[in-house]
N, C-alpha and C positions, 0 to 999 in steps of 0.2 A: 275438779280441782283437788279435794280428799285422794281421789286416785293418783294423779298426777304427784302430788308432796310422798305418797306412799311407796312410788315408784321408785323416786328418784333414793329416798331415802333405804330403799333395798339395793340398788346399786350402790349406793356409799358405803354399805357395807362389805356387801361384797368385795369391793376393792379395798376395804381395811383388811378381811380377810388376807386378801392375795399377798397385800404387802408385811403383812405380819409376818405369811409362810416364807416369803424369799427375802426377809429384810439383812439375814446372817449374810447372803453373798452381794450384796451391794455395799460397795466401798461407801467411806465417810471421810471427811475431813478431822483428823485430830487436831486441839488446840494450837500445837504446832506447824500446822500447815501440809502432815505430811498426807499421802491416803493410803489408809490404811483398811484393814475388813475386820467383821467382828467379831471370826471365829476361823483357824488354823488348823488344818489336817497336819500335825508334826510325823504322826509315821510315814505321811504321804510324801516328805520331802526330805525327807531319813532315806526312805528305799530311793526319791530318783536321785539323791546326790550319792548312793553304792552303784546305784546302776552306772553311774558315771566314772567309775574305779577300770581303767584299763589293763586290762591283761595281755600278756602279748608273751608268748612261747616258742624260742629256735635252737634249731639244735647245731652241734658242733663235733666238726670231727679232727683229729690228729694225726698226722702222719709222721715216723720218724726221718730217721738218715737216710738220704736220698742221694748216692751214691754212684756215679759212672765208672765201669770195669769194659776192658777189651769185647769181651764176648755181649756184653747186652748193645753196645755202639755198633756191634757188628751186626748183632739179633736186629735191631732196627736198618739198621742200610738193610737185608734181606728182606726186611715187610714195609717198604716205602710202596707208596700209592704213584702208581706212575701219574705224573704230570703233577705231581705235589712236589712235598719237600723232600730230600735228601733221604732223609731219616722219621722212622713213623716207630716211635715208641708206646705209641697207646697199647696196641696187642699187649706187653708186658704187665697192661695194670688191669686188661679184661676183665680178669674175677673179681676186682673190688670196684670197679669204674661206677656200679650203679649207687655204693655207697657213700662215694665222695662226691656223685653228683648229685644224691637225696640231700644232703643234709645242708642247711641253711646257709654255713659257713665253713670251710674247709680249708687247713693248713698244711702245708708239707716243709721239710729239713733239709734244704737243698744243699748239699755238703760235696758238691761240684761244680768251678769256676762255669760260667759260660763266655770267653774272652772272645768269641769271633774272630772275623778276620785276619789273618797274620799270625795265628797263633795255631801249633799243632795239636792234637787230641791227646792229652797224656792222660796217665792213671798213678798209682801206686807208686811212688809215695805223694806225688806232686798232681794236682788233677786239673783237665781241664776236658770239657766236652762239649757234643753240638749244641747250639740255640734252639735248635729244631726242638730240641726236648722240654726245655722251655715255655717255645706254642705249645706244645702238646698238652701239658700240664694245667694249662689255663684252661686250654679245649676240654679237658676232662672234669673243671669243674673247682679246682683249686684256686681261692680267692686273697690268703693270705700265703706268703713264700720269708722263709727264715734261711737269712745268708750268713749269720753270726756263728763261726766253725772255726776250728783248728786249723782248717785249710781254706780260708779266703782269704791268704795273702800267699798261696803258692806259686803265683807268679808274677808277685809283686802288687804294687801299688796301682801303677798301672793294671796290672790283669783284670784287680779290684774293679777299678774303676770305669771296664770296658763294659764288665760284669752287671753292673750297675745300670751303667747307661741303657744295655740291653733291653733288663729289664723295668725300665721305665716306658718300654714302647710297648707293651702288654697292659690290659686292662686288668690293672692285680695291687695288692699293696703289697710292698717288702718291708723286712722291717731287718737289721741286725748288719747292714753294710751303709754307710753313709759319706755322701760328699765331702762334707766338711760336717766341724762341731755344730754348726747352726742346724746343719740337719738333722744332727744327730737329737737336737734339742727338740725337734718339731716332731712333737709323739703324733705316731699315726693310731690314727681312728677309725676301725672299719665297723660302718654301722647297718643294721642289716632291721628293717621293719621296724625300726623307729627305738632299737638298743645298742647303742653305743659299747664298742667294746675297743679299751686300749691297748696296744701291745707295743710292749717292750721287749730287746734280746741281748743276748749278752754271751761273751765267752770267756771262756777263764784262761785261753792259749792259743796263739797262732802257731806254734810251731818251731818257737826262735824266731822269727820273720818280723819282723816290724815293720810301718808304714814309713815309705821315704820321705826323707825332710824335706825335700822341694815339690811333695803333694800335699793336697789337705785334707784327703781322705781321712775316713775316721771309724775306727773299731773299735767296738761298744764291747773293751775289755772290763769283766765281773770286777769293778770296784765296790764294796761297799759303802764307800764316803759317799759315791751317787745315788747309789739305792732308794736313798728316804727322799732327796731333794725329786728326780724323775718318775717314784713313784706316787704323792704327793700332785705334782703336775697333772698326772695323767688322771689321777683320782679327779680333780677338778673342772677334767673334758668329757668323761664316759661315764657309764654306766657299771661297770667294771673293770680291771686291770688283767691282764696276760702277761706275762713274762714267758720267752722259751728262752733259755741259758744250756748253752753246752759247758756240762762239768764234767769231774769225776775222773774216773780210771776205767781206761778198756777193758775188757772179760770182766770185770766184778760187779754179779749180780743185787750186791748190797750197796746202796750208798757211802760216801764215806765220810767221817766227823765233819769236815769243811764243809760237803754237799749238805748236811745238817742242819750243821749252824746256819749256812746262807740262806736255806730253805725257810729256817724258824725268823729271820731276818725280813725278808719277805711277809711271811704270816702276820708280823711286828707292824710293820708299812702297811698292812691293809690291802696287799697282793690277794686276786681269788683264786686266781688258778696258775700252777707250776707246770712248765712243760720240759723236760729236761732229754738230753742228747749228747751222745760224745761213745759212752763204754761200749756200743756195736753189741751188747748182748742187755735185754729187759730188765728192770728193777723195782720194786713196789710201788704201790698208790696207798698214799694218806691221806688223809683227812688232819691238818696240821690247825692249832689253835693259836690265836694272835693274843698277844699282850690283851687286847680291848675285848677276847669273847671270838671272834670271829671266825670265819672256818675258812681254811685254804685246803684247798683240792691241790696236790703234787703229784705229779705223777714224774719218777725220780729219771727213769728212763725209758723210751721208746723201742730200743735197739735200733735195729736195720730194717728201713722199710725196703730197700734192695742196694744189694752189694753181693757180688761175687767174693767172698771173703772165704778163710781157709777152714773155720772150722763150723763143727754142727751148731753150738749158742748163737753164733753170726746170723745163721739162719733167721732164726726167731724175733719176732718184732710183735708188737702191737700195736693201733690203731687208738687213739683216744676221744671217748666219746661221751659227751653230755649232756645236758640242756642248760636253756639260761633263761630264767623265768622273771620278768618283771610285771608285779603285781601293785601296782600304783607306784609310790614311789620304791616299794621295796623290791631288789634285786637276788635272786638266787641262783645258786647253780644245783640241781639234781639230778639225777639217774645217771649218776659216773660210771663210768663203764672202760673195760682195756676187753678189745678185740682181737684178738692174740692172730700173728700171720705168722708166714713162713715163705721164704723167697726161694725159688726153684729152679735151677737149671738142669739141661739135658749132659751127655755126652759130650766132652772136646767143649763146654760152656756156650751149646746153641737152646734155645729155648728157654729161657728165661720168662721167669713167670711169677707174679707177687699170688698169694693163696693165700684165705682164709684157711687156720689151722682146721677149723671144725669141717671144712669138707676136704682137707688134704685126706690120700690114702697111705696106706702101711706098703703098696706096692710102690707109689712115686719116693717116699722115704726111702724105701730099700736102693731106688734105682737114682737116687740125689747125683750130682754132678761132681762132689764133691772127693766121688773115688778120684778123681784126676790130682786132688792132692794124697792119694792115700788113706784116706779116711772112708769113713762110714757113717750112718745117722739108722735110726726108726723114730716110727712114729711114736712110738713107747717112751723114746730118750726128748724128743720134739716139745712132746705134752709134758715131761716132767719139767723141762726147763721152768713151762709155764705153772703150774703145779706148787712148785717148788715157791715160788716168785713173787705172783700174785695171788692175794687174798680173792676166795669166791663169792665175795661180797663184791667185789669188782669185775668177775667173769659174766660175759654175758648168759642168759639162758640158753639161749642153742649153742654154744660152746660148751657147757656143762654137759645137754642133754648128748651132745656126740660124744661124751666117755662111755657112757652106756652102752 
């Protein structure tokens, strides 16, 4: 029996033992009914709620004025794919295609009607060209299309509006040509891996032209009285806001007071990024500060991503390119960048070709298309424009490293 009491009595212990060591992770009832434990790893629920902080990195690229001339309409009827369409304009964007179809999201300046049917192929002063270019454009990877120009009411309201309809049947957003005000009001949001970005567009001239009274079309003329109200809006939907606005003055590589102000305007409203179009030759990138602290990326102009245009600056374009970084709830834009191009035709304006400057040669400069107006270019004159222009805080490294 002695043995039996002695037994039992070394198990009771032991089990006081066990319960002492694990008592910390067994829940209890507090007063209040709730259950709680009686000890907390606080670093341990510090790091899983950072682990839970989402990061999410895309990148973005810009295209300027996006322009149809005789000889590149022609360039593509000459390289259409038999038993396709009409017109095959990709060959034209060959050297940059893998760029704009690397990057997350990709925009172009499309500153040529596409009216269809009934409507013939004009240029200068008045533009209208194939749909085919269009598809093409999508095929190649371009996700956002900006109709907001000088010239989309060159063939009226109607032309607009065929324009429109067009490109409604592509799988793309446009933004800067609208039905009506209602539409004009319904900011589009293209959102890409779970970042929302707004864009708005705008222009500051059609031309003389105005939208006729018995349409309802609607062109998203640079008012400032709407600025605060649409950009406000948009801030409410996204992630970020985009504006592209065609401003300014052709040939002049400086912004001018107006483009400025408007810009600093923008920055004011909580705008992050400026995309600007219209002068057909390049203009600086800033880094512009808002009333509240903020930073707006402008980039003032793009020039020409292609245009058969007359002189050498027409040439010159660049490409805009950046990241858009959302790190829980806060959103950035970094590693801005201006891709500097150069758009190339042959002899008699066959061959037409969009080029990264940094592997253009000093032989295709010398032999540019552009003797057919009389003129000349180098690569020397090509690179000062950019030089000149942009700040190399905003050239890319392998543009840089090709002066060497």
């Amino acid at each position: 029996m002695r043995k039996i009491r002695l037994t039992l009595f070394a198990m009771l212990f032991c089990f006081l033992l066990v319960s002492c060591k694990y008592d910390r992770e067994v829940p209890f009832l507090d007063p209040q009914g709730e259950v709680s434990t009686l000890e907390t790893d606080v670093s341990q629920v510090a790091q899983k709620t950072e682990d839970k902080v989402e990061y999410t990195k895309i990148s973005f690229l810009g295209a300027g004025d996006n322009i149809v001339y005789f000889g590149t309409v022609r360039d593509a009827g000459s390289m259409a794919i038999p038993g396709g369409r009409k017109y095959n304009f990709k060959p034209i964007y060959s050297e940059v295609a893998e760029l704009i179809e690397n990057a997350d999201v990709s925009f172009i300046n499309q500153e040529t009607l596409m009216c269809g049917e009934g409507y013939s192929f004009t240029y200068y002063p008045a533009f209208n060209g194939p749909q085919d270019m269009g598809h093409d454009l999508v095929e190649l990877g371009f996700d956002i299309v900006g109709l907001a120009n000088n010239h989309m009411l060159d063939k009226g309201s109607v032309g607009l509006e065929k324009t429109i309809a067009f490109w409604d049947t592509l799988p793309v957003t446009t933004v800067g040509g609208y039905k009506n005000e209602e539409d004009y009001n319904n900011i589009r949001v293209y959102e890409k891996d779970g970042i929302k970005i707004a864009v708005l567009a705008y222009t500051e001239m059609t031309n003389g032209y105005v939208p006729s009274k018995n349409s309802d079309i609607y062109v998203p003329y640079l008012n400032e009285a709407d600025i605060e109200g649409q950009v406000k809006a948009a801030k409410e939907k996204a992630d970020i806001v985009m504006v592209s606005v065609h401003w300014g003055e052709e040939g002049y590589f400086k912004p001018w007071d107006r483009q400025r102000n408007c810009a600093q305007r923008f920055a004011d409203c909580g705008v992050d990024v400026v995309i600007g179009h219209h002068p057909h030759v390049i203009e600086p990138v800033e880094w512009i500060t808002g009333k509240n602290g903020n930073k707006m990326l402008c980039y003032y102009s793009l020039g020409n991503f292609m245009a058969e245009q007359a002189y050498s600056y027409n040439m010159v374009g660049g490409m805009a390119s950046f990241d858009i970084v959302k790190n829980g709830s806060k959103v950035s834009i970094q590693n801005a960048k201006f891709i500097p191009t150069v758009f190339d035709w042959g002899a008699g304006f066959y061959n037409n070709k969009v080029y990264l400057l940094e592997k253009y040669t000093a032989e295709q400069a010398k032999n540019h298309g552009i003797g057919a107006y009389g003129r000349y270019t180098s690569l020397a004159q090509l690179r000062g424009y950019v030089s000149s222009t942009i700040s190399d805080e905003f050239l890319t490294e392998s543009y840089l490293n090709s002066l060497n």
